[in-house]
C-alpha positions in Angstrom: -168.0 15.8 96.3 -171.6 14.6 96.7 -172.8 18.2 98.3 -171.7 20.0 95.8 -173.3 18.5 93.3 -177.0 19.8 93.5 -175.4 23.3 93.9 -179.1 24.1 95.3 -180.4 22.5 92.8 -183.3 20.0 93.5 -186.7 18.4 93.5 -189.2 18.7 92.2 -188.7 16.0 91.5 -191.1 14.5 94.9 -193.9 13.3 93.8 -193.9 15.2 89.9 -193.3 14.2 86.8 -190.1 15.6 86.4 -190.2 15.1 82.2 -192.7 17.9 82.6 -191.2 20.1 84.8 -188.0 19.4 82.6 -190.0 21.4 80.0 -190.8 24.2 82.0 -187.0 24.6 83.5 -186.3 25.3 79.5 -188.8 28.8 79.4 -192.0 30.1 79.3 -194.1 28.6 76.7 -197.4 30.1 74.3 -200.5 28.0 75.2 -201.3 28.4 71.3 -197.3 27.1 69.7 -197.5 24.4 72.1 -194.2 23.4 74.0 -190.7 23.5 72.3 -188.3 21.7 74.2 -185.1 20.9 72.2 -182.6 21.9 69.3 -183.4 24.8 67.4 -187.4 25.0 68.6 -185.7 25.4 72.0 -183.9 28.2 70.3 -187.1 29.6 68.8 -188.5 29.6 71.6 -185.6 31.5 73.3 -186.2 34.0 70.6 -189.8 34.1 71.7 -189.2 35.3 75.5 -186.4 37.6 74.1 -188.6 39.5 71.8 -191.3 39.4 74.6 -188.9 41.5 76.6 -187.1 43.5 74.4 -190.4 45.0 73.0 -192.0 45.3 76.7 -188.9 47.4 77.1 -189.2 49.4 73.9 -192.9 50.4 74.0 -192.5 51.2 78.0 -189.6 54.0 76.5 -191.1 55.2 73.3 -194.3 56.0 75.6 -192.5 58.0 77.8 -191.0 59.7 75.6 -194.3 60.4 73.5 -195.5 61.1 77.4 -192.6 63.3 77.8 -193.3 65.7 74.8 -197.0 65.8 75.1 -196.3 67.1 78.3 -193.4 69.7 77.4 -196.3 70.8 74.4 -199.0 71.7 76.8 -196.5 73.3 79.3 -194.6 75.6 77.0 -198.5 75.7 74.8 -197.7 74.8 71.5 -201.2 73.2 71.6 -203.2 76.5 72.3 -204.2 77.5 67.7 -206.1 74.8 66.0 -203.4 73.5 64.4 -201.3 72.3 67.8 -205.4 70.9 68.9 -205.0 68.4 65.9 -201.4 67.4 66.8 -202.5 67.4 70.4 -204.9 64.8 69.5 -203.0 62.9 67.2 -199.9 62.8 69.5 -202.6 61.5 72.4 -203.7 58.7 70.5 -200.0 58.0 69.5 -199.2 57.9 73.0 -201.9 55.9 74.5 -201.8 53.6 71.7 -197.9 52.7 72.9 -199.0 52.4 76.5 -202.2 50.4 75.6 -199.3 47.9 73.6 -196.6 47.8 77.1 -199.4 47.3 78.7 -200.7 44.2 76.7 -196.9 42.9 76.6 -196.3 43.2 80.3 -199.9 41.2 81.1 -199.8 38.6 78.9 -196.3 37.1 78.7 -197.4 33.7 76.8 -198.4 35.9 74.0 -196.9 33.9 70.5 -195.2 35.2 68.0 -197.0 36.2 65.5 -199.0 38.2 68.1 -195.5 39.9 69.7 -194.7 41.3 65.6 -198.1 42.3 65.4 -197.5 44.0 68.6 -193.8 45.3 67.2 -195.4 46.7 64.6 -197.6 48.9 66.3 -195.0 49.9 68.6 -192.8 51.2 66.0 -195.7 52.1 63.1 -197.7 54.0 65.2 -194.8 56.9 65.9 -194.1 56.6 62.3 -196.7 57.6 60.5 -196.9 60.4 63.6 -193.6 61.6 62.3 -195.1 61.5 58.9 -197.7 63.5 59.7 -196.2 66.1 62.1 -193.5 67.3 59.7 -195.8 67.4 56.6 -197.8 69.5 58.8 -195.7 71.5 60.7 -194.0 73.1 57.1 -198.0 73.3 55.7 -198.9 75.3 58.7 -196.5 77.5 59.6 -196.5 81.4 59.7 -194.8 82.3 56.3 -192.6 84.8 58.0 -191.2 82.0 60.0 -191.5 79.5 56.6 -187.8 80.0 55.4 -186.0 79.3 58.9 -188.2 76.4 59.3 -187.5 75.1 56.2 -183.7 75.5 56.8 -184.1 73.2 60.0 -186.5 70.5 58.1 -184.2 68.2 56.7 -182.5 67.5 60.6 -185.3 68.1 62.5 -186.8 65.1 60.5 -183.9 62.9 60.8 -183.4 63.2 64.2 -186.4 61.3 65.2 -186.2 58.0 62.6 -182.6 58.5 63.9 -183.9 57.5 67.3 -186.4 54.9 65.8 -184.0 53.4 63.7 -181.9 52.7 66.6 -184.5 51.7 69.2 -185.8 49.0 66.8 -181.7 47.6 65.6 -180.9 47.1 69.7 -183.5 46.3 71.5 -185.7 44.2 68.5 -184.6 40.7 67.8 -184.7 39.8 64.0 -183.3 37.9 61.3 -180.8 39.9 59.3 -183.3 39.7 56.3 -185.9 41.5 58.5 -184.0 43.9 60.1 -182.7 44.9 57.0 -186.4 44.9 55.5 -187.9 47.5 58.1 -185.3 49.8 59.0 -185.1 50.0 55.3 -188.4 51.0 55.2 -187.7 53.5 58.2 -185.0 54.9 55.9 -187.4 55.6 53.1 -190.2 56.7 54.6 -189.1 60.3 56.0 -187.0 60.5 52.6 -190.5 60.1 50.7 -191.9 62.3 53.1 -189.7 65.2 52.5 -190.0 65.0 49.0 -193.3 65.0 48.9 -193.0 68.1 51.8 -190.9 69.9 48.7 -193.5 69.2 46.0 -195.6 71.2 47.9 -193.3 74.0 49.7 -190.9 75.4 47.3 -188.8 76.5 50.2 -188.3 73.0 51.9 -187.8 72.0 47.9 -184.9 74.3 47.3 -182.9 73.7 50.8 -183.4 69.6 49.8 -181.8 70.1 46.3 -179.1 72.2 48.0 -177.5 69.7 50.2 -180.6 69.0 53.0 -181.5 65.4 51.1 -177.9 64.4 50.5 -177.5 65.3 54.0 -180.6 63.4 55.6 -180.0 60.2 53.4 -176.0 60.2 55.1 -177.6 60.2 58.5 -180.4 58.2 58.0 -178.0 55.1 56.4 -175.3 55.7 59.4 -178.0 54.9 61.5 -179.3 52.4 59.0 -176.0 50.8 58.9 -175.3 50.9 63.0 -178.7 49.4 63.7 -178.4 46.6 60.9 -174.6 45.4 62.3 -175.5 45.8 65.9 -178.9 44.1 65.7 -177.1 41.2 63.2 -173.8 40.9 66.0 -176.6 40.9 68.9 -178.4 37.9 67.3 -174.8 36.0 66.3 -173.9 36.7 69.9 -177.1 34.9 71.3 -176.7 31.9 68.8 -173.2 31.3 69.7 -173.7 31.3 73.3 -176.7 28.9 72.5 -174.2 26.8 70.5 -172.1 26.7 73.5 -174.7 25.1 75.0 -174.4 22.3 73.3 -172.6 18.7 73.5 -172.2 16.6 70.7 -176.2 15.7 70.3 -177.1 17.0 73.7 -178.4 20.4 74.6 -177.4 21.9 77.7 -180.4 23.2 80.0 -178.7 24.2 83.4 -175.5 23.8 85.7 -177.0 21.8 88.7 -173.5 21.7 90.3 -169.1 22.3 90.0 -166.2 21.0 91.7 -162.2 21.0 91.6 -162.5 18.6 88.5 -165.5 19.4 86.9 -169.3 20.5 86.1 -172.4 18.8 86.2 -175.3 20.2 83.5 -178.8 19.2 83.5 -179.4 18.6 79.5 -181.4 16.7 77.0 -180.9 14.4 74.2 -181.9 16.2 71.0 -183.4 13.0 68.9 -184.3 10.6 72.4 -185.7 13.8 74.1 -184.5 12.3 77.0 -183.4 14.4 80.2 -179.9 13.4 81.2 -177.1 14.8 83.0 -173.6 15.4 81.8 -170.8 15.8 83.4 -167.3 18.1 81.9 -164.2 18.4 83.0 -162.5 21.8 83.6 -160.6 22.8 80.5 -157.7 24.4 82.9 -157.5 20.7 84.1 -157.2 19.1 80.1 -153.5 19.1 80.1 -153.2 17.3 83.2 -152.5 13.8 81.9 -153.5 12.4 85.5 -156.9 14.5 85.9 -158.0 12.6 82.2 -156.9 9.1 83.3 -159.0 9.8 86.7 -161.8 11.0 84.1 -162.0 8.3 82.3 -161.4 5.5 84.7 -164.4 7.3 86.7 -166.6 6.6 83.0 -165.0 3.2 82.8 -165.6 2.4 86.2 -169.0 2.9 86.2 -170.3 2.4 82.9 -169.1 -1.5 84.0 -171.7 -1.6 86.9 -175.0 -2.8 85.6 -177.0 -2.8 88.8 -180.0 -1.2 88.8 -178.8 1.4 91.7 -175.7 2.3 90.7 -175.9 5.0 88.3 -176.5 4.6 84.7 -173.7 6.1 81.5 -175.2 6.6 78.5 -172.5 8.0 76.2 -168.7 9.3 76.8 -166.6 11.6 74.5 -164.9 14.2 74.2 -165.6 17.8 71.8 -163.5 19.4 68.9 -162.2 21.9 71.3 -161.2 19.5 73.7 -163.9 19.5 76.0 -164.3 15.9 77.9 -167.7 14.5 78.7 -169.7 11.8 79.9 -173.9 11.5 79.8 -175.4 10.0 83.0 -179.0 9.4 84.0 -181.2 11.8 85.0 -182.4 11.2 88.9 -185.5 12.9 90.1 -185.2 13.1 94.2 -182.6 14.2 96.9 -179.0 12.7 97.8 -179.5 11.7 101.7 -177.4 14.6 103.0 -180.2 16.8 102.1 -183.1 14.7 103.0 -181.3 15.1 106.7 -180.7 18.6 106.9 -183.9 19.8 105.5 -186.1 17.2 106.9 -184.3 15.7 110.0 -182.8 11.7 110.8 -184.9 9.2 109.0 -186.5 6.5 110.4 -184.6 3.1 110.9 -187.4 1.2 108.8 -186.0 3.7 105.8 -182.6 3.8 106.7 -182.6 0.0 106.3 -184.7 -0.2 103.6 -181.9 2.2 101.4 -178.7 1.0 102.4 -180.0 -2.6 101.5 -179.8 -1.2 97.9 -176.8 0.4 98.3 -174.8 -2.7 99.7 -176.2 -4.9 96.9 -174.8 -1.7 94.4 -171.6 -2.6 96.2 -171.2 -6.0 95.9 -171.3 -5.9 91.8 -168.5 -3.1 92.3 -166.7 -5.1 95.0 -167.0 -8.4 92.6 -165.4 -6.8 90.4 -162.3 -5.2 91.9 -163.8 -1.7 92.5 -163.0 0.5 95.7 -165.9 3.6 95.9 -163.4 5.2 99.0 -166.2 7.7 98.9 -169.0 6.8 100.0 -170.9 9.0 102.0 -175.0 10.2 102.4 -174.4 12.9 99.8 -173.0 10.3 97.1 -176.4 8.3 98.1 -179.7 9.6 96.0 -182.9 8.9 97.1 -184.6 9.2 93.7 -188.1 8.3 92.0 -187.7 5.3 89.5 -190.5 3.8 87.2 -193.0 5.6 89.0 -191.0 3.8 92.6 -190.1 6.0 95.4 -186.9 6.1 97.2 -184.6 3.6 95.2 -181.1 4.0 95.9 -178.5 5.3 93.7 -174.9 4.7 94.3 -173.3 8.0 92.8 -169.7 9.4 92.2 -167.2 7.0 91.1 -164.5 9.7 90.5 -162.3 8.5 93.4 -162.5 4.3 92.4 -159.9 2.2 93.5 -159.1 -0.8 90.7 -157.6 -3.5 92.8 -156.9 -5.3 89.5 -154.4 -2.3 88.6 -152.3 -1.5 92.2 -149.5 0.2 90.3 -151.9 2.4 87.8 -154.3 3.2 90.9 -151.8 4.7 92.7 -150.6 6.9 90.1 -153.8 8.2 89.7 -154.7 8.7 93.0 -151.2 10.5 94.0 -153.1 14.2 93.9 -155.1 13.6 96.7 -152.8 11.7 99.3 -156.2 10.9 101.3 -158.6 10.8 99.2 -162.9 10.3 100.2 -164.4 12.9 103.0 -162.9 13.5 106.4 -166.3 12.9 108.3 -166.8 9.5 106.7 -162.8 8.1 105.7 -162.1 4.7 107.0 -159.6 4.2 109.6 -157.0 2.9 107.5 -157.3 5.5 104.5 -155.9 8.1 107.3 -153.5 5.9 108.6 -152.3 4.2 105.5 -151.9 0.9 107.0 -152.6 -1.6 104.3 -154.5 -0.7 100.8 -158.1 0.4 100.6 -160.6 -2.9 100.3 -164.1 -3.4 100.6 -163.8 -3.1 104.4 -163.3 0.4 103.4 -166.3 1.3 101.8 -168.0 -1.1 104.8 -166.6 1.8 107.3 -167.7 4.8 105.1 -171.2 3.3 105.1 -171.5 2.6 108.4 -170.9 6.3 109.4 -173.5 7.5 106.7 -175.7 5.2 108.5 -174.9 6.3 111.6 -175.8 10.0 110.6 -178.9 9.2 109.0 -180.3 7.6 112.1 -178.5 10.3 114.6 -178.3 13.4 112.2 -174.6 14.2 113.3 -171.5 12.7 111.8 -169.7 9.5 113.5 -167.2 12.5 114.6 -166.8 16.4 114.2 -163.8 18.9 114.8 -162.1 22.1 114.2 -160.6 20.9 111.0 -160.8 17.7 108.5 -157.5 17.0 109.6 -158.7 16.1 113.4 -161.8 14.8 112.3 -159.7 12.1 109.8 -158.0 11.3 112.7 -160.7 10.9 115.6 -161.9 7.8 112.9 -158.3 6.6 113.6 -158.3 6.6 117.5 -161.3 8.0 118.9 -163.7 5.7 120.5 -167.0 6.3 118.4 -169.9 7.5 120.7 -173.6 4.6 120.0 -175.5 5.8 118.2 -178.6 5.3 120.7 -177.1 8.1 122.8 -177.9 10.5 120.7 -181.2 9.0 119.0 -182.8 6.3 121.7 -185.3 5.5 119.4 -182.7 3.2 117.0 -183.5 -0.3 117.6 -180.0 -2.0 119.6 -180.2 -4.5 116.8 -179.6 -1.9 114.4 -176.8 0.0 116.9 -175.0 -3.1 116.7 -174.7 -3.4 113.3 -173.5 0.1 112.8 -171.1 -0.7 115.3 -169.5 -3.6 114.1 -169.2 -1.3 110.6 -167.0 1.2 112.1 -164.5 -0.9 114.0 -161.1 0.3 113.4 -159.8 -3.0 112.5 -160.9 -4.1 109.0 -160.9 -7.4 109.9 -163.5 -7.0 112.9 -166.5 -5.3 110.2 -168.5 -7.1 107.8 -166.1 -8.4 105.2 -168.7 -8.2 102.4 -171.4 -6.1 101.3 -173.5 -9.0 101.5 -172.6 -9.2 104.8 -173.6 -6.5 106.2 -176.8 -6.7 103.5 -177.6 -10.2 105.0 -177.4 -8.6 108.9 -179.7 -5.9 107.6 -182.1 -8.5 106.4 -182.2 -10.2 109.6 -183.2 -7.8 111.5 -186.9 -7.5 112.9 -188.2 -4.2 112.7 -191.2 -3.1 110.6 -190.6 -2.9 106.6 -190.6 0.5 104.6 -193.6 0.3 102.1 -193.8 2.4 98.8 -197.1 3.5 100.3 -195.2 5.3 102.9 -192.2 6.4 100.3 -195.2 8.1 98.4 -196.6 9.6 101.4 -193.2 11.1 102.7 -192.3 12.2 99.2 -195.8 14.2 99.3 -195.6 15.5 102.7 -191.9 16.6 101.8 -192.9 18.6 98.8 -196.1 20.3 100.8 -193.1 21.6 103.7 -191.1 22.6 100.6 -193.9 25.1 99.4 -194.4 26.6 102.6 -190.9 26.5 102.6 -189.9 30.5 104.6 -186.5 30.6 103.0 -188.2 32.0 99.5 -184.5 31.7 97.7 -184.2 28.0 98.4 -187.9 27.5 97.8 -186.9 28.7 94.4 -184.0 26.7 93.6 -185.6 23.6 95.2 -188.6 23.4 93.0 -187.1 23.5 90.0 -186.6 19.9 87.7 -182.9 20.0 88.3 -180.8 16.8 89.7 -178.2 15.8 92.5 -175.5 14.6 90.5 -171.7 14.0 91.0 -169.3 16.3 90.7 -165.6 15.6 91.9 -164.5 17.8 94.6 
């Protein structure tokens, strides 16, 4: 469960302010609007980027094109009498103008938006009055032989081109329905005017208009009117909705940071606190499982009863009108230990100590009161940045907790998974089933995440969990100073005595095996040197070669459990 939970998903949280780069995971922001984080300013600001793109997209196209005829004019020379000079020119300046726009949008993405409309409007007025201009013209200048045919084709050979604006601007331009409606209804009008005015001055364009051309142009023009208004209006519903679906009860959902066989893990925010958090869902295939919702909520109950500083924090539980189940944890800035050692290598004893002595005192309130973890293990462990504190431990995942107080109810809810915890760090007696799971359980488990911090290889490894559960069971366990001779024997011998087979011959306590931690006399971990590794980390992380995890790492996500 605890490896799945980052999904990729961490840190930049060493040695940053993670509230800030929380702001940055929601978009890109306009140095002049000033950062929108939450609710509907996130949504805005979704908007923002959206527009940014769409219109990058639709100037880009409507260049070419203008390219694209200005280049079919002077090949088939339709520019060569005075008259194609003038639209040679004209349709120049059209086209550069639209390049001169893409160009602007593609170079200077934090541009706000009241600059991207002013840029939307040049992108779509600039071939618009062209249009204006080149039919007027065409029907005023041409030869009066050819004046009756041309006329004929004027009322389609105008629409077609608003046709194409019309419906560049209603699916790639996002607007309210109230502004959509407001320019393509002046996109309508404006080659209807045109014409008309064309046929005030042409009697030949006047009479095919009055004979069916304007009926004709106005039942094309509002098909496309009517297209572009319902697809640009179902576009934008579309984009709200799955923005809605976003959305928890008062938290906004930023990111999926991990999944598992019971649920998801999102990165979100609190939209009055604007506080980062981290919720976790169940499935909705698993919501009619009566057994998968007790788990759920003994998990919430379970933990929201610990009040130790490194055990986890909930905030809130419920569940949504559709039947969605939730619960709203803290957000941790740092790295579970399984990812610490297999990105950065063992960590020193002086560390190893200096975390697990947080982690046994987590256990004891959860002991005291009548709570088996059965799954602890270095990914369930979070190194995380605290109060401006480096590497305070975080006892995660209590989705597979054992009440004691409740035998009868436990075991019910546990009946799913018949061993339940990780293969590489399961307790002797969970494989076996010899006697019920007790604190000398979770004394095993942590013992063989210590040993793997300090050797970088599990207390045993196989073909199959099935072999590895039962090596725990039978297998004599290789010292740990075989593998790393730099762990003190002090420290071997405590890890030792925490993965005896026998229960009874481990620590019997967390504060136990807390107290032989304490006792022993190797040099203390410092904050100065939590701040230094953290700093260090984050410079290897940049120069990182692996450019896909680079990117996931450095974003403000979390480690966070997720129930396998």
């Amino acid at each position: 469960m605890g490896s799945e939970q980052h999904a990729g998903a961490n840190t930049q949280a060493i040695a940053t302010l993670i509230p800030e780069e929380f702001k940055k995971e929601a978009g890109k922001f306009c140095p002049h609007a000033g950062v929108v984080s939450r609710g509907s300013g996130m949504f805005q600001e979704q908007g923002r980027v959206l527009l940014l793109n769409r219109l990058r997209m639709a100037s880009l196209l409507l260049a070419l094109a203008s390219l694209a005829f200005l280049i079919r004019g002077l090949w088939l020379g339709e520019f060569d009498d005075a008259h194609g000079q003038e639209m040679l020119f004209l349709d120049s300046i059209v086209t550069g103008i639209l390049f001169a726009v893409s160009g602007v949008l593609w170079l200077k993405p934090c541009l706000c938006l009241w600059r991207l409309r002013i840029c939307e409007a040049i992108t779509f007025g600039a071939p618009a009055a062209f249009f204006i201009w080149w039919h007027f013209c065409e029907i005023c200048a041409c030869d009066p032989i050819l004046l009756g045919k041309v006329a004929f084709a004027f009322p389609l050979r105008t629409v077609f081109p608003w046709m194409i604006l019309i419906y560049t601007y209603g699916f790639f331009i996002p607007n309210s329905l109230r502004g959509v409606i407001s320019v393509v209804s002046l996109m309508v009008i404006s080659p209807i005017a045109g014409a008309m005015v064309t046929g005030t001055q042409v009697p030949q364009v006047s009479e095919v208009l009055y004979s069916g051309g304007l009926s004709e142009m106005i039942i094309l023009l509002l098909i496309a009117a009517s297209t572009a208004v319902y697809g640009s209006h179902r576009v934008g519903s579309l984009r709200r909705e799955a923005f809605d679906a976003k959305s928890i009860g008062m938290y906004t959902l930023r990111k999926q940071v991990g999944s598992g066989g019971m649920g998801e893990v999102y990165l979100a925010e609190h939209r009055l606190l604007k506080r980062p958090c981290a919720i976790k869902l169940i499935r909705r295939d698993k919501v009619d499982d009566e057994n998968v919702l007790l788990r759920f909520e003994s998990e919430v109950q379970a933990t929201a009863g610990l009040t130790h500083p490194n055990t986890i924090e909930i905030y809130d539980y419920g569940h949504t009108e559709e039947g969605t189940f939730y619960y709203v944890m803290e957000f941790l800035p740092g790295l579970n230990l399984q990812e610490i050692v297999e990105r950065f290598g063992v960590l020193p004893p002086e560390r190893v100590v200096y975390l697990l002595k947080q982690v046994c005192s987590a256990l004891a309130e959860a002991h005291h009161k009548g709570l088996i973890h059965r799954d602890i293990k270095p990914g369930n462990i979070f190194s995380a940045e605290r109060g401006g504190l480096y590497d305070v431990a975080k006892l995660l995942d209590f989705g597979l907790v054992k009440d004691n107080r409740s035998n009868e109810d436990s075991l019910n809810l546990t009946m799913e998974g018949a061993v339940v915890g990780s293969p590489l760090y399961t307790s002797p007696e969970a494989v076996t089933g010899d006697g019920t799971p007790d604190p000398r359980s979770d004394i095993y488990s942590l013992g063989a995440s210590i040993y793997y911090l300090l050797t970088g290889k599990p207390v045993f490894e196989g073909e199959n969990a099935l072999k590895v559960m039962f090596a725990h069971a039978s297998q004599t366990v290789m010292t740990p100073t075989s593998i790393n001779p730099r762990i003190p024997e002090e420290l071997e011998a405590i890890v030792m005595k925490c993965l005896e087979k026998k229960p009874e011959d481990r620590y019997q306590r967390a504060e136990e095996l807390s107290a032989a931690l304490n006792s022993l006399q190797i040099e203390e971990w410092t904050q100065e040197q939590a701040v230094a590794w953290w700093s260090e980390a984050e410079q290897l992380v940049q120069h990182e070669p692996d450019s896909e995890f680079v990117s996931d790492y450095m974003k403000a996500t979390t480690i966070l459990p997720v129930n396998a």
